[in-house]
N, C-alpha and C positions, 0 to 999 in steps of 0.2 A: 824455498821448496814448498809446493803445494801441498796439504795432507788433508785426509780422506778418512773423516771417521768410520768407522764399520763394527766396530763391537757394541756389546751392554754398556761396556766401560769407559767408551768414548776414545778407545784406544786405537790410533796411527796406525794404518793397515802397513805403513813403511817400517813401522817397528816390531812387524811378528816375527819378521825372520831373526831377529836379535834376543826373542825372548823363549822359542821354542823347542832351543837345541843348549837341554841345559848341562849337558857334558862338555860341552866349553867354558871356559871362563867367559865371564860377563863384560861387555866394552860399553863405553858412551853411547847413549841412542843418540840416532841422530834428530834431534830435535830443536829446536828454538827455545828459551825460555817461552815466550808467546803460547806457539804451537801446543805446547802441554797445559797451559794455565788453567784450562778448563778440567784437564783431567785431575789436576792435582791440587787447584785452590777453588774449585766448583762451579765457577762463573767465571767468564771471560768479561775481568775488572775491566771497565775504561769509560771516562769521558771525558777526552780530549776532543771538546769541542761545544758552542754554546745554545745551537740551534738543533743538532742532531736529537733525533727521536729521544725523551726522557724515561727510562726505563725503571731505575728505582734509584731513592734519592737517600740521603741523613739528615736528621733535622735534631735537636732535641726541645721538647716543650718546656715553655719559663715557667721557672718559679718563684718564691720569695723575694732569691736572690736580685731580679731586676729592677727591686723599689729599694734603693738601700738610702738609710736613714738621711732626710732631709740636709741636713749640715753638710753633707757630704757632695751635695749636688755638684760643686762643681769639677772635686777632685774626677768626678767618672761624666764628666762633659754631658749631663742631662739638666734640659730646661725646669723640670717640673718631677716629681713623683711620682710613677703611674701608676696608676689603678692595674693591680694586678690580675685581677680576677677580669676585668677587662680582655688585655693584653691574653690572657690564656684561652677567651674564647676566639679572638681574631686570630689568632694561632692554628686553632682547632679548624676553623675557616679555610685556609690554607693550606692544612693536610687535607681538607676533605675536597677540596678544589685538583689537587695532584689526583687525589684516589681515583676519582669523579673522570679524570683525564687517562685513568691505569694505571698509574704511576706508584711502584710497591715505595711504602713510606716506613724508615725504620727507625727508634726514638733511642737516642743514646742513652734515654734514662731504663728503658728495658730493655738493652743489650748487656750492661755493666754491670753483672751483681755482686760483686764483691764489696762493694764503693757504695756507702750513705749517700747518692750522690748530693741529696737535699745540704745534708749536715756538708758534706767537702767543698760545696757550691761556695757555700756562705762564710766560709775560714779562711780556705787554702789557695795558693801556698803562701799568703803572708798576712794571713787574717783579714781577708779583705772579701767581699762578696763579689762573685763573677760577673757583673749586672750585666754585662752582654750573652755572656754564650748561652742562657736561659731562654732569651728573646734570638733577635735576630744574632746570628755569630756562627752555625755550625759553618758556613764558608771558609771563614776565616781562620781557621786553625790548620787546615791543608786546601787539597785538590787530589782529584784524581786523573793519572795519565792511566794511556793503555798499558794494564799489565799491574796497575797495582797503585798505591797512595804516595802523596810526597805529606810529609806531619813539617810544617812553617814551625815558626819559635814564635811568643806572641811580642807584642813590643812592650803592652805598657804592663804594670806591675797587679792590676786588679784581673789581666786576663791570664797571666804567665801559668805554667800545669794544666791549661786546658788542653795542651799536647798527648798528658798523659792519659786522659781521661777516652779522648778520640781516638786512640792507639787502642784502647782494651777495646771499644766499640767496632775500631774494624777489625780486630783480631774475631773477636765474637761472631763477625759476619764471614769469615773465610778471605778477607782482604789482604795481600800482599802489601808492606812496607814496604817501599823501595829504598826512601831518601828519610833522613831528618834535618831539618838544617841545625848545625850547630854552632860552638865557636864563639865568635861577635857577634853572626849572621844572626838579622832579623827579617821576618817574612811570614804574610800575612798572606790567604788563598784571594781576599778582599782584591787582591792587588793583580787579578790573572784574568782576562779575557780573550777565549782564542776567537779567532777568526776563520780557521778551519786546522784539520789538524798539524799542520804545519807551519804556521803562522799562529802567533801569540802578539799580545800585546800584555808588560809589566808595567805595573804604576812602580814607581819610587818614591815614599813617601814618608810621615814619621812614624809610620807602622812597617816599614820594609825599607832595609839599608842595602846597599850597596854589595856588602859581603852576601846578605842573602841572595840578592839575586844573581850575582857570579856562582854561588853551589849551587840553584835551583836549575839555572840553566845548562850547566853543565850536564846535569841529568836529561835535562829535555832535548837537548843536542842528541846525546844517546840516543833517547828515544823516535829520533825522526822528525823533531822541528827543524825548519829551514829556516826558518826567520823569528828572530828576538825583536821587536823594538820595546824600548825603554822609556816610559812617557813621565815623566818629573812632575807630581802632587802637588799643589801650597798646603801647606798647613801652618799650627799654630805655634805661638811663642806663649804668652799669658791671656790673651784675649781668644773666647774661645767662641766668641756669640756671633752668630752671623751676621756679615758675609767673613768675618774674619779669621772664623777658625779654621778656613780653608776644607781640605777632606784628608779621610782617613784613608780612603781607599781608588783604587779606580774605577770599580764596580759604581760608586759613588757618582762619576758623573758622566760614563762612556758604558752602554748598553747596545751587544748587538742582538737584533730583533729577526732578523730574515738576512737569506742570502743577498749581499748587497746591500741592507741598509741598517742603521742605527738610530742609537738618540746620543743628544751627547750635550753636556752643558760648556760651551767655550770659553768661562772665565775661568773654569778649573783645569785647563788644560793648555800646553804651549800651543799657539800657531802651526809649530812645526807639525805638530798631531794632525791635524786638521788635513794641511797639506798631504799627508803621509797617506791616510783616508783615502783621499782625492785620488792616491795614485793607486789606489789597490780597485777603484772605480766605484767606494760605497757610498752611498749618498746619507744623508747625515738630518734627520730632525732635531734641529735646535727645541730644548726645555727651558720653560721661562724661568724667572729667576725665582719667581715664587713656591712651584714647585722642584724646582734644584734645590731649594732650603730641604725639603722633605724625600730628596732622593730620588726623585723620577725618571733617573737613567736605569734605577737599580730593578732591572724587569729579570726574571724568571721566563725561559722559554720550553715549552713542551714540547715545540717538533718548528720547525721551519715556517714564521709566521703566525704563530700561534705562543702569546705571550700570558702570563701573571703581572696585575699588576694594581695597587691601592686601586681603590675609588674613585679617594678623594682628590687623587690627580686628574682632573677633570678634562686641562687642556690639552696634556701628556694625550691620555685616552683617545681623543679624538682626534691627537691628531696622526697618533696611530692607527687609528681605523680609518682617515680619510688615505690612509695608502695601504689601505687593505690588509691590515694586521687585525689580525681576531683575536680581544681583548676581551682575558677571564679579569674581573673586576671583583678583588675579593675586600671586604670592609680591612683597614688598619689605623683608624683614625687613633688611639691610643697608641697602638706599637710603635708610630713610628717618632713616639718620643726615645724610646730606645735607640735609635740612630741605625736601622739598620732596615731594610724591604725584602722583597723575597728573594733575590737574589742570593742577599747574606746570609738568608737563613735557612738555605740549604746546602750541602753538599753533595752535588751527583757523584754515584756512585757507578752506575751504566748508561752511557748516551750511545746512540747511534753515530758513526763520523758525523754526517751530515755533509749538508755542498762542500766545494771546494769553489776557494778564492778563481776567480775567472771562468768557472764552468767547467775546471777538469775534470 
């Protein structure tokens, strides 16, 4: 049903006749959840999708929490200890690179006030420092479809309660919950790249099992995806030092850039992927291996060929602009000891669709 805003209040000219004649008892408007969303959660939520116009994004800035004490390096799988103070200007970098592009930037550390979040970063919930979600991580705790948020479960033990913390952030913002995974289900936003809004592609990885993406999908189903494929991650067992520790996510080595193309690294990924690609007609920049250690699939896009992305991926860079992709080159020579690019470390909150698969 088409509707036709026409008031101050944004209110469905389909539904005056239902609210004028108040000596009647009151029935169901006829409305879509959708159709209303604006009127009643203030923003019409959604970005289901990776290249659509980037409208305003969640990030939160690192703190403390992403240098946790040396001995510990390898239980939270980082090379080295970063320089935090570092790491928070190349941050700063990154939001000022969105702004720079429109893009309204909002920080989970000043939505949440209720919450130390400094002091909960660094404890909870098992006394452990959250050394991601500070840096790169707002991704990975959900996603947003049209109409509202899905909150993932996180996998490993230093990120678990970052669910709770993203929940009061998009309450704060007027964001509809739709989904939580719960249960067994594990599932991580890391693990979600659409291809347009009806087409998705899920990693399956040691950050996202099985059960999660049976409940995640089942939502998306609802919501109007037609197509699920499922692309199987390596990851690690005790060795976690490259190339062995495989990835965490999919965002990690499959990035789409523009209608019809990507980056993608092929050892992280089956053959069958590949193929899969081939049939949807997207043509594919292979990333060396030297920058797949550092993430160079994991690009941020602000509108349809128009990407974020390190520097210091130099080959990456170019060789995304020798096909015409217009590359913002923001410094993250430190961050990206954190394990994470810009990708991870945002959460869109409003994309525009953007293309669709085949030009419909």
């Amino acid at each position: 049903m088409p509707t036709y805003f026409t008031d101050k209040n944004g209110v469905p000219e389909n539904t005056h006749m239902f609210l004028e004649d108040k000596k009647k008892p009151a029935h169901p408007l006829p409305l879509t959840y959708l159709e209303e969303l604006e009127v009643i959660w203030g923003k019409r939520w959604g970005a289901q999708s990776e290249i659509g116009r980037l409208k305003e994004v969640l990030v939160i800035r690192p703190g403390d929490e992403v240098a946790p004490p040396e001995e510990d390096l390898v239980f939270y799988q980082f090379e080295k200890r970063v320089n935090v103070k570092k790491v928070r200007e190349e941050f700063e970098g990154l939001i000022n690179a969105l702004k720079d592009e429109g893009v309204i930037v909002y920080d989970i550390r000043e939505l949440v006030k209720d919450v130390d979040i400094d002091k909960w970063m660094l404890k909870e919930p098992y006394g452990l420092p959250h050394a991601r979600f500070g840096g790169p991580g707002a991704r990975d705790v959900g996603f947003v479809i049209e109409g509202g948020a899905i909150i993932g479960r996180m996998s490993l033990p230093y990120r678990r309660g970052e669910e709770y913390i993203t929940m009061k952030a998009l309450a704060a913002l007027g964001v509809p919950v739709l989904f939580m995974v719960h249960g067994k289900g594990i599932f991580e936003g890391g693990n979600v790249v659409w291809l347009d809004p009806e087409h998705v592609v899920l990693g399956k990885s040691v950050r996202t099992n099985q059960e999660g993406i049976d409940q995640v999908s089942h939502i998306l189903r609802m919501n109007g995806v037609k197509e699920i494929y499922v692309v199987p991650i390596p990851g690690h067992l005790h060795n976690t030092k490259w190339p062995a520790g495989g990835f965490a996510h999919l965002d990690c080595v499959f990035g789409y850039v523009d209608d019809g193309l990507a980056t993608i690294y092929p050892p992280g990924v089956p053959y069958d992927f590949i193929e899969y690609l081939r049939s949807k007609d997207i043509n594919m920049i292979e990333v060396p291996p030297e920058e797949a250690k550092w993430l160079a699939s994991n690009t941020l896009a602000i509108e349809p060929g128009k990407v974020i992305l390190p520097q210091e991926l130099e080959k990456t860079v170019r060789a995304l602009e020798k096909e015409g992709i217009d590359v913002i080159a923001i410094p993250w020579e430190e961050t990206k000891y954190l394990g994470g690019g810009p990708h991870c470390a945002t959460m869109p909150l409003i994309r525009d669709p953007g293309p669709r698969l085949g030009g419909d």
